[in-house]
N, C-alpha and C positions, 0 to 999 in steps of 0.2 A: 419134459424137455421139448424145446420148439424149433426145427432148424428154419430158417430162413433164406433163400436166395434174393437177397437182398436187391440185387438188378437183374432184370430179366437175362437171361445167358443167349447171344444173339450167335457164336460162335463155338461150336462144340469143343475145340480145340481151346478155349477161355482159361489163362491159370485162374485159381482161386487159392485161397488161403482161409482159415478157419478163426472166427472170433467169439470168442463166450464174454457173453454179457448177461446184465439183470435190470437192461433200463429200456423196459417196457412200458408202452403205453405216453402219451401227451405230456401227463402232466409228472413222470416221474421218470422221466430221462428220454424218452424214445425221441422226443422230437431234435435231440440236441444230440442223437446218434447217428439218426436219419441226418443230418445237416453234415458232420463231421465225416461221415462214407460216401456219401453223394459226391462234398464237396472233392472227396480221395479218387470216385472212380472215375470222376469227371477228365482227372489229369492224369491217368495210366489205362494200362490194357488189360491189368489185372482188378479181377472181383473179389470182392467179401462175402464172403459163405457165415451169416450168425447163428450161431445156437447160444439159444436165451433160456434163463432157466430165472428161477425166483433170487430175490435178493439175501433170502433167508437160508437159501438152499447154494450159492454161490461158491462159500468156501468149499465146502464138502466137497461138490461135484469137482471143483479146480483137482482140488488134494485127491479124488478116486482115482481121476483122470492119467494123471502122473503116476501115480500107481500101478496102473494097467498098462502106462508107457503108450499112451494114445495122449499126450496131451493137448490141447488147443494151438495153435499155431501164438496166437495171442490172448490173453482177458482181457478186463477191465475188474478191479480191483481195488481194495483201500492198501497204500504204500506204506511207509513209516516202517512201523516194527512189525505189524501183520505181515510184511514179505521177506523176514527175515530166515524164517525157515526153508524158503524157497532158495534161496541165495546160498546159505547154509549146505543145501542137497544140489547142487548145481542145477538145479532146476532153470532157472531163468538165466538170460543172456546177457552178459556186460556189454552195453551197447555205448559204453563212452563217445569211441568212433561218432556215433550216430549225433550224439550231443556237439562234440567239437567240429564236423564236417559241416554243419547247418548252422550254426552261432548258436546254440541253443544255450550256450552258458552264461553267457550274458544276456540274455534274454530273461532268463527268469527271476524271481523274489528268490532271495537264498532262505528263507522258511521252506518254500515248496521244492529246492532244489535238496535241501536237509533230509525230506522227507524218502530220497529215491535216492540218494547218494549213500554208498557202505564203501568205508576203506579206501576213498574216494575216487570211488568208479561208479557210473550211473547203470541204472538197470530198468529203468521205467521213467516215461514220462507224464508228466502231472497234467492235469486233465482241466481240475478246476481248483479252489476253496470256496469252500463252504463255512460260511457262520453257522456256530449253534448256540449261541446264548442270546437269539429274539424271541423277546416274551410279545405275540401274539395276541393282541385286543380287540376286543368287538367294542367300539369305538360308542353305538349308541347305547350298550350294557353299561359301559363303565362310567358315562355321564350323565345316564336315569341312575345308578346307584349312588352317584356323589363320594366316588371312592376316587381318592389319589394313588394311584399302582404305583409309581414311580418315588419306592421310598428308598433305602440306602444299604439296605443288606435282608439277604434272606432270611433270617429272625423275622424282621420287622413285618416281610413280606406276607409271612403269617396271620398279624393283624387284619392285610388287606382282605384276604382268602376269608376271612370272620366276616366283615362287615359284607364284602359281596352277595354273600352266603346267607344274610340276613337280608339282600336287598333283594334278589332275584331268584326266579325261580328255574334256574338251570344251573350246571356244574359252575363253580365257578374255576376252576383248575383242570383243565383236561388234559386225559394222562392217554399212553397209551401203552400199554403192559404186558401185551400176549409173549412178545419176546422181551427175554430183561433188560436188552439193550437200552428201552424206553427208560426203567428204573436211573440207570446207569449214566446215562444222560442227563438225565433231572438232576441226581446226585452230585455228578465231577461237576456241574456248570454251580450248582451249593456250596460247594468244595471252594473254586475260584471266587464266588460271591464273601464267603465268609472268612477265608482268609488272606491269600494275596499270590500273585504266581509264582514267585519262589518255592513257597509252600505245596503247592498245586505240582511242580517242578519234583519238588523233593521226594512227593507221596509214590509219582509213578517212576519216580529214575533211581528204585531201591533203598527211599529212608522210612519209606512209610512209618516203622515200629514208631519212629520217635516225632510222630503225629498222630498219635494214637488217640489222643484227645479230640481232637479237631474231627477226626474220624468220625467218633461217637457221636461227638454235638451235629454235626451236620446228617447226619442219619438219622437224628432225633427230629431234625428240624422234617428232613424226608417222607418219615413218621406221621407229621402233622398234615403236610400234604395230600397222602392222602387221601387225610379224612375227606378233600374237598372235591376227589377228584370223581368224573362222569362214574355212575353205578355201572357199566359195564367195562369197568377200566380195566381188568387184566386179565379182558374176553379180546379185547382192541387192537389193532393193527395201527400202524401209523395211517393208509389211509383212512382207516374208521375213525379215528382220533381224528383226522383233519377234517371227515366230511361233518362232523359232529360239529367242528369249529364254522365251516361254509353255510349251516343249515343253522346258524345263531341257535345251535344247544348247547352252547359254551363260552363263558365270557374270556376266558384266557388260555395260551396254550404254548409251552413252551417247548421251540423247535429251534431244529438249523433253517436255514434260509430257503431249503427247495421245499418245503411246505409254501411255500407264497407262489409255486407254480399255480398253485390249485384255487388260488383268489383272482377274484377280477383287478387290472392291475389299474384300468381306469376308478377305481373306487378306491386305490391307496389312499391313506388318510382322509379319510371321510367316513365308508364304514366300517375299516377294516388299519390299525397302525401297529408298529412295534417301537418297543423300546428294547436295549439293554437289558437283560435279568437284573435286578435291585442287585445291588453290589458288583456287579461286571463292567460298568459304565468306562468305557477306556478299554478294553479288552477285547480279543477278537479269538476267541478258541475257535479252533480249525477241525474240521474234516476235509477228506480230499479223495478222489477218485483219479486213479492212475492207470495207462496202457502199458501192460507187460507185458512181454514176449517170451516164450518159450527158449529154453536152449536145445530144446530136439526137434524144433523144423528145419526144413530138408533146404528150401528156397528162402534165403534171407533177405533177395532183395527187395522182394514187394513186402514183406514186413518193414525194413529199414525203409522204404520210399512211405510205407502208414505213420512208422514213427515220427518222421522228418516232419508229412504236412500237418503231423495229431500236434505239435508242436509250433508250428506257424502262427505268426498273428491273426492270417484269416479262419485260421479251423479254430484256433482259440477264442477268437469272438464269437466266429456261429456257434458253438457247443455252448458256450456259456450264457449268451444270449437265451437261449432255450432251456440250459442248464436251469436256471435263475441262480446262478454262481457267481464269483469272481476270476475272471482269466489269472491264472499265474504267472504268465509272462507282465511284463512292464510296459509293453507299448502299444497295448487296444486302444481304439479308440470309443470311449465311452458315453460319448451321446446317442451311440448305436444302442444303448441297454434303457431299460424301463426306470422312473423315477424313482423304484425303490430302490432296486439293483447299484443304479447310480448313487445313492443313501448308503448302502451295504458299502460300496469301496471306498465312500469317503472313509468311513468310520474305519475302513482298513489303511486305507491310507495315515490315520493319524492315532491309530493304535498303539498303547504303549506294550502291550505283550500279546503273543498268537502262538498260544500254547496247544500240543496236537490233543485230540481229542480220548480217552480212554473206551467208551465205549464204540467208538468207531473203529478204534484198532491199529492207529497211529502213534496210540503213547506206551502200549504194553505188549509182550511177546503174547502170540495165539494162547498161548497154554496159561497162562495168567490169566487173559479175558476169558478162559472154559470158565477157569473158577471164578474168577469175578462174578463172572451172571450165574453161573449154580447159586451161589449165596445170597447175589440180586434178588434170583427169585425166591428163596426161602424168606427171606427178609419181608417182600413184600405180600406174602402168606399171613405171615409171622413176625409181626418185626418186632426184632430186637436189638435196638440199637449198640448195645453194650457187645451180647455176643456176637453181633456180624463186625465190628468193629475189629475185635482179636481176630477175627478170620481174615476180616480184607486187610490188616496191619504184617498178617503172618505169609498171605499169598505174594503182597506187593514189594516184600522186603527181601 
């Protein structure tokens, strides 16, 4: 763990307040936190004190934390159903106040307000969204192959991953698998390609049993996958996975949207494009990173004066901006963002469904997603698509 005095302390007498984060580093959140505290100390006399810790290691530390009755003053966190045990144990703060004293309810997309509203009181504010179904191309692989990637469902998509596979001599699918989350990803975004978001809807909101088919075929299709993917697949980190993608050892790679931090953005479509996952074409499944607050800090109001500007349209632009996200709110102005980014909100903008994501931690209770990835990862040891199929039919239902 890494604490950080995030502005130099010019006054010994200086409040501060405590913030645990996991967006370290340029290309994977740091520069779109550094923008979003800057732009906070800028306008008060209180500082932010950060302790960072890994993104892997995030929940844990949160949940020790509270444990030990030391909790963080504020995180940063995935919202949805992930913070519902928090809410559950009075853990965090109903900060409605916070919401209606600053406009903030009209302010936002009611997907992201979905995500942070229980019983309908708010308890966190939404940070960004995130797309996860860009399938990632290496623009001159796929046109030395004479492969059409852009076919109509993940079946089909199998095809593609064959002929690439006969064209070139790198991955053609790269996975990234050390944590199952990566499996788990690939899979729900399979799920949506193959069947339709009602369905998708149904699997995580307790019908799973009676999609038990669909279950199985799309884990077959999974299966197949990955025969195709980089040989050190489920040694891999997302960044290893992505650097593999920057360093053309891989023609295709499917991610959310803050993978394209890590691409030059002046070479968007040129050597580097996304499309839609083959079958998701019209759909925007979502992740999202949200600022929680503690209900055991002492001084509420330099958190409530974080919350207010973490919500502004100016701290929603800078975060997001650097995020390589979508602001939540409704009224950024968006020539401020990069041509892909700008590509990313159209396609939200005209999105017929933006379903929360499962392996992010939006669509299922904590304790579901344990088991979910236990089986992820036996599956991707060993896969069997029949019996991991009774397993995820019997956890999600």
């Amino acid at each position: 763990m890494i604490y950080l005095h995030h502005m130099a302390q010019t006054e010994p007498a200086q409040k501060r307040f405590e913030l645990l984060h996991q967006l370290v580093g340029a290309e994977w959140g740091g520069a779109a936190l550094n923008a979003l505290v800057d732009g906070y100390e800028r306008r008060t006399s209180y500082a932010v004190e950060e302790t960072t810790t890994s993104a892997d290691d995030l929940s844990i530390r949160v949940k020790i934390r509270i444990l030990q009755e030391r909790a963080p003053d504020a995180w940063i966190e995935w919202p949805g159903q992930h913070i519902t045990p928090y809410i559950d144990t009075g853990a965090v703060r109903d900060i409605t106040d916070v919401w209606e004293e600053n406009g903030l309810v009209d302010a936002f997309t009611e997907g992201a307000k979905e995500q942070v509203r229980f019983d309908g009181s708010y308890y966190a504010i939404p940070l960004n969204i995130h797309r996860i179904n860009n399938l990632f191309y290496n623009v001159e692989m796929v046109e030395r192959a004479g492969v059409n990637i852009d076919v109509n469902s993940p079946q089909a998509f199998v095809d593609v991953l064959e002929q690439l596979d006969d064209a070139l001599d790198v991955a053609p699918f790269l996975m990234a698998l050390r944590n199952p989350w990566g499996a788990i990803h690939v899979w729900e975004t399979i799920v949506l390609g193959e069947t339709d978001p009602q369905t998708y809807r149904d699997i995580i909101n307790g019908d799973a049993d009676r999609h038990r088919d669909a279950i199985a075929s799309t884990l077959s299709i999974l299966a197949r996958y990955l025969e195709f993917a980089n040989d050190d697949a489920q040694f891999s980190s997302l960044p290893d996975a992505n650097a593999h993608f920057v360093d053309d050892e891989g023609a295709l790679f499917l991610m959310g949207d803050w993978a394209a931090s890590a691409y030059d953005q002046d070479d968007y479509g040129e050597t580097w494009d996304t499309i839609p996952f083959p079958g998701t074409a019209g759909e925007y499944p979502i992740n999202m990173d949200a600022l929680i607050p503690s209900s055991t800090a002492g001084d509420t109001t330099a958190i409530d004066e974080f919350l207010a500007y973490a919500g502004s349209r100016e701290a929603q632009t800078a975060f997001n901006r650097h995020k390589g996200s979508t602001p939540p709110r409704t009224d950024t102005d968006r020539s401020e963002f990069t041509d892909f980014l700008q590509d990313q909100q159209a396609d939200f903008d005209a999105a017929t469904s933006q379903v929360p994501s499962m392996a992010h931690g939006l669509a299922v209770h904590p304790e579901q997603l344990i088991e979910v990835k236990s089986t992820m990862a036996e599956f991707v040891s060993d896969p069997d698509p029949a019996t991991t199929a009774d397993r995820l039919a019997d956890i999600l239902s």
